[in-house]
C-alpha atoms as one frame of an Amber mdcrd trajectory, in Angstrom:
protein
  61.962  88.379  53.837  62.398  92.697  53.634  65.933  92.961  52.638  66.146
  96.866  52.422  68.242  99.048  50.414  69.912 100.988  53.182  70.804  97.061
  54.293  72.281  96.022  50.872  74.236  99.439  50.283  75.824  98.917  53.884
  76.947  95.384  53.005  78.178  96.117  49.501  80.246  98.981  50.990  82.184
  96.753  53.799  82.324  93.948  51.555  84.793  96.525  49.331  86.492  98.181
  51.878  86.506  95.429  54.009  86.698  98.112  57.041  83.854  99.290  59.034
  85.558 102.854  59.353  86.056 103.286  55.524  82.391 101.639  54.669  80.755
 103.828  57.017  82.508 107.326  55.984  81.773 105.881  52.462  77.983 105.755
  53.148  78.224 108.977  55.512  76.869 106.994  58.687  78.670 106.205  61.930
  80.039 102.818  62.516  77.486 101.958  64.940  74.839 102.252  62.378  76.791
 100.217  59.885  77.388  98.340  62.393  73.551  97.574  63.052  72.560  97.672
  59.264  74.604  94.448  58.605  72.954  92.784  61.777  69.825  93.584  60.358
  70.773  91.723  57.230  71.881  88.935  59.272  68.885  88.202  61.246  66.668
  88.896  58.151  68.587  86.362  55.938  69.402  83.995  58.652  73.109  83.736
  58.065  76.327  85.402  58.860  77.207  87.387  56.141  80.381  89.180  57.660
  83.416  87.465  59.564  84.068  89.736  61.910  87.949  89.822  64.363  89.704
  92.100  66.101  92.022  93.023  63.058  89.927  92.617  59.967  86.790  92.050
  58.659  85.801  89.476  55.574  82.901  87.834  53.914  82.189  84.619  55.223
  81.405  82.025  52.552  77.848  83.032  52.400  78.508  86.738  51.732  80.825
  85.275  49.193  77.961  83.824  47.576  75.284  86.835  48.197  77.583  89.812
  47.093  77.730  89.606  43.386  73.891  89.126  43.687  73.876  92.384  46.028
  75.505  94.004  43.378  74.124  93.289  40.418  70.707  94.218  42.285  72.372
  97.533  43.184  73.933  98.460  39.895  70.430  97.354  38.027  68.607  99.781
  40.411  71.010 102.455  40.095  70.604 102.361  36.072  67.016 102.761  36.581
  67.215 105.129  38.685  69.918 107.071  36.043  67.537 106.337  33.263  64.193
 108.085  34.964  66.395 110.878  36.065  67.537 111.629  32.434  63.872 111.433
  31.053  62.574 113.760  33.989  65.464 116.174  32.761  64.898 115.332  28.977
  68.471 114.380  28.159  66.586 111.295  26.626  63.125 109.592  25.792  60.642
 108.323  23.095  57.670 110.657  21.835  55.194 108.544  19.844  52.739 111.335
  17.552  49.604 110.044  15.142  48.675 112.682  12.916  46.607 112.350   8.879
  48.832 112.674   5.850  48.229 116.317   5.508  49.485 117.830   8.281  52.574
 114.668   8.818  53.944 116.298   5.434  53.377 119.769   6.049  53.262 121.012
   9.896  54.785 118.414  11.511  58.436 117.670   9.498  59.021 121.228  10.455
  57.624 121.149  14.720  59.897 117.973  15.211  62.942 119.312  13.664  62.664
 122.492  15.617  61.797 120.166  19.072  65.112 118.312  18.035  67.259 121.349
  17.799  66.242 122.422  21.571  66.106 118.101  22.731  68.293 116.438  20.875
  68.578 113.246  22.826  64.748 112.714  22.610  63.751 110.582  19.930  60.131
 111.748  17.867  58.669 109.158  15.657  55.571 110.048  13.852  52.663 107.925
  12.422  51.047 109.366   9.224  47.928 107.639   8.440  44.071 108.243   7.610
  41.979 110.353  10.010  39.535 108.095  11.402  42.935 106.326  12.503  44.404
 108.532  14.434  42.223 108.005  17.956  42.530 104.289  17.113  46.374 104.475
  17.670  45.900 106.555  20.580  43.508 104.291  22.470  45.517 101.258  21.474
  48.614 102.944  23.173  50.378 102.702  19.681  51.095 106.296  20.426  51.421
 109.063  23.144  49.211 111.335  21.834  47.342 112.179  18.339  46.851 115.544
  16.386  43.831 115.343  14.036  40.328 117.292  13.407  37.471 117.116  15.094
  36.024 113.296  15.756  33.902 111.758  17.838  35.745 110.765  20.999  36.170
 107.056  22.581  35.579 107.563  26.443  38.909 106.779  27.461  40.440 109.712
  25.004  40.632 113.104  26.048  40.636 115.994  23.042  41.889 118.950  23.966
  41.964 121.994  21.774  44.967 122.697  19.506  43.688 125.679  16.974  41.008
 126.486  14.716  41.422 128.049  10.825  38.711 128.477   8.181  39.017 126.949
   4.508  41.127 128.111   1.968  40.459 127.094  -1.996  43.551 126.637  -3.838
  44.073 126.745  -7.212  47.181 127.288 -10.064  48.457 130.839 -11.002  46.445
 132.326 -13.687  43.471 130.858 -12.857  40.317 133.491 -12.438  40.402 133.261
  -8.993  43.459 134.816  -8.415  42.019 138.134  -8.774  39.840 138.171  -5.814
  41.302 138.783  -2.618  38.398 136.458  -1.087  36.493 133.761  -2.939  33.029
 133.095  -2.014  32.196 129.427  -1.803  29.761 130.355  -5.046  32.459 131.453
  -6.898  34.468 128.473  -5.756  32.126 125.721  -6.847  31.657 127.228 -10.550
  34.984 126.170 -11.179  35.493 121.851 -11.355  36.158 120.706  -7.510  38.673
 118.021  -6.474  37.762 116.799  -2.532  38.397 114.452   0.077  36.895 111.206
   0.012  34.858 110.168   3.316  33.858 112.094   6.440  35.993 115.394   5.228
  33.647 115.926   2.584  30.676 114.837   3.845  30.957 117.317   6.914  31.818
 120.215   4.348  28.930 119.322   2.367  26.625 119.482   5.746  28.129 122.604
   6.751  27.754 124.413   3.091  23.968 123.210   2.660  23.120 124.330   6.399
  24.912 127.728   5.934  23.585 128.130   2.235  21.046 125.948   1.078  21.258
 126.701  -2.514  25.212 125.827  -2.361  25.500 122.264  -3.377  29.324 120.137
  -3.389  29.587 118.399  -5.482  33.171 117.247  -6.457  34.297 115.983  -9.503
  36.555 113.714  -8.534  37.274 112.960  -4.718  40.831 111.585  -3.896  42.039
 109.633  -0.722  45.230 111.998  -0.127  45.285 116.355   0.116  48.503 115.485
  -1.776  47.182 113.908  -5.009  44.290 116.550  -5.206  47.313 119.272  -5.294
  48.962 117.480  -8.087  45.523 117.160  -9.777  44.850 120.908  -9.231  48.914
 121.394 -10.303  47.423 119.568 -13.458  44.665 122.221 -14.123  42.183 119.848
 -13.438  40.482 121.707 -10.826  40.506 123.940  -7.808  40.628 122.225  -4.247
  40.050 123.487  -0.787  42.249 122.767   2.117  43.281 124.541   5.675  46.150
 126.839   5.654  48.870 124.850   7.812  48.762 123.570   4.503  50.564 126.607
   3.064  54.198 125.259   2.101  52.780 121.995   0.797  50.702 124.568  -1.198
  53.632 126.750  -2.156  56.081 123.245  -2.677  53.051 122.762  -5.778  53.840
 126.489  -6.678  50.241 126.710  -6.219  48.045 130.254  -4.727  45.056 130.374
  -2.268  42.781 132.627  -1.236  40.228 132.550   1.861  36.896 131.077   1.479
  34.135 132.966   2.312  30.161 133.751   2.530  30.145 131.547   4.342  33.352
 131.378   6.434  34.019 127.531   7.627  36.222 126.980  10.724  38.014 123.740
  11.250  38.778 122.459  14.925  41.894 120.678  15.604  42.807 118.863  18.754
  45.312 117.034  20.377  44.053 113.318  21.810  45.710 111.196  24.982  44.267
 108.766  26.568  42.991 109.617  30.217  44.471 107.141  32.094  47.725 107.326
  30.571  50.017 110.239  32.062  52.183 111.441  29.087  55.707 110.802  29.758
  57.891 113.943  30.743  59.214 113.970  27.232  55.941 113.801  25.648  54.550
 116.780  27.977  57.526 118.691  26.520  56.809 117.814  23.318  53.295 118.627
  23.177  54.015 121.885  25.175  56.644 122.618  21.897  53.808 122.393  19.820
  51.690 124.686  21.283  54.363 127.240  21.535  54.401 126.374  17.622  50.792
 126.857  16.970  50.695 130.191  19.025  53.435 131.626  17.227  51.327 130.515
  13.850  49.047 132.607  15.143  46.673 129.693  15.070  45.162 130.340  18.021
């Protein structure tokens, strides 16, 4: 049985006017294809829907019976058909972001508020959790898409380039470091180091001995959370290094920074989706917002 559309709509439409003439103008066809589209029906259903006479036209009692169920089918449609129009034009939607603890309470706050100025009917709900989490949630389907350093990639998750900055140590005001415009990772490490626990860390340390052999990390206490090692540092316990994005976390500890160099250690950042997922209209927006972010950052 291939009830059509075209078949239902011309039904619905006599059934309210109860008049050929109206129902047709209504559905901007001639009354001899309205006409045929309730035949149609007919032979497809196997019943006489209509009551048809030389003064008027009515349901018979098994289009009593069918049109509420044409209807509901119609209006149901209809709303679907509303609702994917409104997320193609972004009046609404959901945007689902993983991202670590750093940059969820630093970057990010301030991307999404500036995404919900321009789309306010779009609603942004960010996961903040560990690194190594972050592709997890994204080829679980948890999330649309995940912002996050470089990691090795699952097959099914695409990583495409966001930006790339160098290190930055950070330390509190007063401390000898503030009086060099750049710190050398030498000078850095004479002073007590608070790091990362886990792969952030271990990476540095890989990257330091292959640039420098002589330059060894080794951290004198290693925290789970950027967060706690700026409190720690806040506490004179220590200098830290970080990425700039970082900078108004950094400034919110009323701590100062200064670049790291000799040598000069970049840090990729990507975006992940997973490749047989299309993002969602609002979700392209969104991660075409923070692009437009990054670029203005000067990140690129």
């Amino acid at each position: 049985m291939n009830v059509t559309l075209r078949q239902m709509r011309a039904f619905v439409a006599l059934a309210k006017t109860c008049s050929f003439t109206d129902a047709a103008a209504s559905l901007h066809v001639t009354q001899s294809a309205l006409s045929g589209l309730i035949k149609e029906l007919e032979q497809i259903l196997g019943v006489q829907v209509v009551n048809r006479s030389t003064r008027k036209v009515g349901l018979s009692d098994a289009g009593r019976e069918f049109y509420p169920l044409a209807t509901k089918i119609l209006q149901d449609l209809d709303g679907a058909l509303d609702t994917m129009a409104d997320l193609k034009t972004l009046k609404r939607g959901l945007v689902r972001i993983a991202a670590p603890q750093l940059m969820s309470c630093s970057v990010l706050p301030e991307v999404i508020a500036g995404f919900k100025r321009q789309y306010p009917e779009i609603e942004v709900r960010l996961f903040d959790c560990m690194v190594e989490r972050v592709q997890t949630k994204v080829h679980s389907g948890e999330v649309d898409f995940g912002v996050g350093p470089e990691r090795e990639s699952s097959a099914d998750v695409a990583a495409t380039l966001l930006f790339e900055m160098p290190f930055v140590v950070v330390f509190p005001p007063g401390h000898p470091l503030a009086a060099l415009p750049c710190v050398t990772w030498d000078d850095a490490l004479s002073h007590p180091m608070i790091a990362l626990q886990g792969e952030f860390t271990q990476r540095l340390r890989g990257d330091l001995h292959s640039s420098v052999r002589d330059l060894a990390l080794g951290p004198v206490n290693e925290v789970g959370f950027m967060t706690t090692a700026f409190a720690m540092v806040s506490a004179g316990l220590g200098v830290t290094t970080c990425l700039p994005y970082a900078s108004a976390l950094i400034a919110l500890h009323r701590l100062e920074s200064r670049p790291l160099v000799e040598p000069v250690i970049q840090r990729k950042f990507f975006a992940f989706t997973r490749k047989d997922r299309p993002l969602s209209p609002a979700a392209l927006r969104f991660e075409a917002y923070l692009n437009d972010y990054v670029a203005g950052q000067g990140w690129t």
